[in-house]
N, C-alpha and C positions, 0 to 999 in steps of 0.2 A: 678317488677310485677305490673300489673292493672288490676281491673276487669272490663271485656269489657263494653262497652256502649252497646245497640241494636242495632246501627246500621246494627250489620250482619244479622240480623233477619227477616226472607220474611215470614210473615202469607200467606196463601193459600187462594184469594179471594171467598167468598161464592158460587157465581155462578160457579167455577171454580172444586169446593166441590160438586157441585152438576152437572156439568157437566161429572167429575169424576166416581161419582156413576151411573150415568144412561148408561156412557159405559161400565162400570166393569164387567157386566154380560156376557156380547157377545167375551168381549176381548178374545184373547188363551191366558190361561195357559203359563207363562215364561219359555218356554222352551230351552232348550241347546244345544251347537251342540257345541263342545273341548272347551266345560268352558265358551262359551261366550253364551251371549242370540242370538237366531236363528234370521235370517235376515230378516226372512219374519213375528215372528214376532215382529220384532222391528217397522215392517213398519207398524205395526196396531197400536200401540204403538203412534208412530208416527202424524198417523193420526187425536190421538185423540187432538195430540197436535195442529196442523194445522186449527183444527174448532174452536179453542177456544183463541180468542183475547188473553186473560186471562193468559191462559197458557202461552203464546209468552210473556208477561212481565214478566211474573214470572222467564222464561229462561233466558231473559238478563239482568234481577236482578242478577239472581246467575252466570250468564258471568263476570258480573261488579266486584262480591267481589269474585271468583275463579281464576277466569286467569287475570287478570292485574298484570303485573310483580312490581307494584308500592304497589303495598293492600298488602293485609293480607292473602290471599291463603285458605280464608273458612267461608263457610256462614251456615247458622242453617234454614232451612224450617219447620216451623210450621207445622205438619201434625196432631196433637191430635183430631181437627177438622173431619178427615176424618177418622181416627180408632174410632174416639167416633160413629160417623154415621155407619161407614161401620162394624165395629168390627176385630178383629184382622187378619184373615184369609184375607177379601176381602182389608181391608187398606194395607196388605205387598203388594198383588198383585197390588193395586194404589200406593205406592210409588215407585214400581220397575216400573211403568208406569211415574212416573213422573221422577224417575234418569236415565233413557231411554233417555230423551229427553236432557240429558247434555252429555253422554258418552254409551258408549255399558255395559251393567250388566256382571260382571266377577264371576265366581265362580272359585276363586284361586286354595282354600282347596278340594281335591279331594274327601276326606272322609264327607266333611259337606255340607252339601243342599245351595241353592243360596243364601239366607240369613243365615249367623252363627251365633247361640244362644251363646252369652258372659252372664253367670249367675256369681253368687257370689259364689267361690269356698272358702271355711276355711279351706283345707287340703295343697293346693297348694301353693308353693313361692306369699307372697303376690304383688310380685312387676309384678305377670302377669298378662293379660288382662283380666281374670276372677278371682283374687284374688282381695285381700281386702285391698292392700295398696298401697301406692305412685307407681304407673306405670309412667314411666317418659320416657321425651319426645324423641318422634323415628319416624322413618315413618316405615309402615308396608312392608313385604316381602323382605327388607334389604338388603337380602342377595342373591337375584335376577337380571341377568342381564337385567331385564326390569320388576322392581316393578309395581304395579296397576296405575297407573296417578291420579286416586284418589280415598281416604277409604271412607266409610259411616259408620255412628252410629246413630242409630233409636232407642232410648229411648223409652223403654214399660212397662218400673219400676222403676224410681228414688230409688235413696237408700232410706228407711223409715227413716232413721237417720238424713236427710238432709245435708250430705255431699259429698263427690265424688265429688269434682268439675272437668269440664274438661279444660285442659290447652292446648293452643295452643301458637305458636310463627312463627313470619315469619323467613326462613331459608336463602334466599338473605342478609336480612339486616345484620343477627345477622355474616355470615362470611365475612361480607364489613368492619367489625367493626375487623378483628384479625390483626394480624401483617403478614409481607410476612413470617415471618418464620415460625409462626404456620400455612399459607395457605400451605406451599410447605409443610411440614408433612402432612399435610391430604390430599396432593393429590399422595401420595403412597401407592400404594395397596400391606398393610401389614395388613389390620383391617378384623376381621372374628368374625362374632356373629350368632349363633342359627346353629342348623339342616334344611336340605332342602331336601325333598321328599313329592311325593304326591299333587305335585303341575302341574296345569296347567294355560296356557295361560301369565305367567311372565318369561317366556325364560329358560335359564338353569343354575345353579347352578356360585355365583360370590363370589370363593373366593381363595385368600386375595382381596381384595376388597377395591378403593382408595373412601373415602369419599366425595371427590373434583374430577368431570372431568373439560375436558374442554370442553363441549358442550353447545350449548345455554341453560337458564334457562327455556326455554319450551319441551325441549327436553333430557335434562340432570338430572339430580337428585341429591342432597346432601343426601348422602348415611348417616345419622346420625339415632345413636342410643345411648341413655346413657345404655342399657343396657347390652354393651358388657364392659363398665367401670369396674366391679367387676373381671373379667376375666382378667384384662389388667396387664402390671408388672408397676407400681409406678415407676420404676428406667427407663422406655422407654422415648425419647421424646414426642412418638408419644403419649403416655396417657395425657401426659401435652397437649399437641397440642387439643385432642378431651374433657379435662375439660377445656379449653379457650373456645370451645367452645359451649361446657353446658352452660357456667357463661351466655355467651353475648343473648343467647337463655332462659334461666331463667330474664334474666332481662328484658327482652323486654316482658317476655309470659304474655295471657292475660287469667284471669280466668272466669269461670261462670258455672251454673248448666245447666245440660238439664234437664225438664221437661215431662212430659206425653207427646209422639209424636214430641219431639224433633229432628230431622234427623241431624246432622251434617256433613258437606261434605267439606271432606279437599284436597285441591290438593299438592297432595304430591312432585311437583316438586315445592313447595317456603314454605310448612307449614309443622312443624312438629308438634306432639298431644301427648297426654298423659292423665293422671287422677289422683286427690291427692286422697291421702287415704280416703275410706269410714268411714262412724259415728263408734266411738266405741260399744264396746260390740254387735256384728253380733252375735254372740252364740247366741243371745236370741232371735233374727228375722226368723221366721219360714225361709227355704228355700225358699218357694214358694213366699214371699213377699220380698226376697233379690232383690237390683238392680241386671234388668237386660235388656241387651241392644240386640239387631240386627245389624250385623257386612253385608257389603257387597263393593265390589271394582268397580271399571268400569276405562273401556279403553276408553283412549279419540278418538273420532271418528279424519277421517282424516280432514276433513274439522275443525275441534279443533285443529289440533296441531301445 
């Protein structure tokens, strides 16, 4: 394990902050049509990327450390800048203006708004995405024949405790590294984790489900998740097969904290993510001041894929 360098880290240039705010007002409303954001206005959206130098480096910054099948599969956008300026309402509305401009805005979850509030839950299994302990590394929607292409996480509340780190690892390298016998286990679809309803725009329901296809790594997916390990029988190969490869995805992951207006953008067809456990004693952290973060997906346009 390492903890990361900055280089995945793109701050949002001032004038770019301030080009931002002066569209914000005029933009429409992220509106939806079957889970995706509307076409026409993604093209406002769009626009506002097209007037601004700014913008256009900023997108092939996070080109560079998203889709190169050689990197790291995820880069971190400075946005604290623009929610400090804009404040929370008008900043969601600029970063779904500014993840516009990498992929189409997906709202998966049918029941939750285009952004999904992840708060700090103390009743719930700590190990899930609004719980309070080690969530470990998976890509989201799993159990979908066609997951998100990439998660987002928009820090709006570090934990007060100063822990939660978040873990990432690239998923090319860590299965370059297993033996052919554990790749040919994972690539049979006998693996099932979670419930699936109430979803749109990630296809229909995949399962048993082989961890390993054989499609290219732009267009394929390493279906992993440690969280179906607990579920699994100890006496299978196939459980050995997916703790080989936890191990080589643990040893490789990189750590670090997100901060006030931290966006994390993973693309899920080479990085998987997770989060170590929060500070002790949450009991004592008002609710309202628990980490909590902003959850959102996007589909990669076609000219992306």
């Amino acid at each position: 394990m390492s903890t990361a360098t900055t280089g995945f880290r793109i701050p949002l240039p001032e004038t770019l902050v301030a080009h931002l705010g002066k569209a914000i007002v005029d933009l429409p409303a992220p509106e939806l049509e079957n889970g995706h954001l509307r076409v026409d206005v993604a093209k406002e959206y769009n626009r506002v990327r097209a007037e601004s130098p700014e913008a256009q480096v900023v997108v092939r910054r996070c080109r560079d450390l998203l889709d190169d099948p050689h990197g790291d599969g995820f880069a971190v956008l400075e946005m604290g800048v623009l929610l400090d300026h804009y404040g929370l309402d008008d900043g969601q509305k600029a970063a779904t203006v500014v993840l516009s401009w990498l992929g189409t805005p997906l709202r998966a979850f049918d029941k939750w708004p285009l952004w999904k509030p992840l708060g700090t839950n103390l009743t719930i299994d700590p190990m899930r995405a609004t719980g309070s302990g080690y969530n470990p590394l998976h890509i989201d929607v799993v159990n979908a024949t066609l997951p998100p292409d990439y998660s987002v996480l928009l820090c709006v509340r570090p934990d007060p405790r100063g822990e939660g780190h978040s873990i990432v690892s690239q998923l090319r390298r860590a299965v370059d590294r297993l033996s052919d016998d554990d790749r040919a286990l994972l690539a049979e679809p006998v693996y099932r984790d979670g419930a699936f309803y109430e979803l749109t725009g990630v296809g229909a329901e995949y399962a048993p489900f082989a961890i390993i296809d054989d499609l290219p790594p732009a267009v394929g997916f390493v279906r992993f998740t440690a969280k179906m390990l607990p579920e699994m029988d100890l006496r299978d190969p196939h459980t050995s097969a997916v703790h080989a490869l936890e191990r080589e995805l643990i040893a490789e992951q990189k750590r670090f904290l997100l901060g006030f207006g931290d966006m994390i953008v993973i693309n899920q067809h080479y990085c998987v993510h997770g989060r170590e456990r929060l500070g002790s004693h949450q009991e004592e952290v008002p609710e309202e001041r628990r980490r909590l973060l902003w959850q959102m997906f996007l589909r990669a346009t076609k000219a992306d894929a």
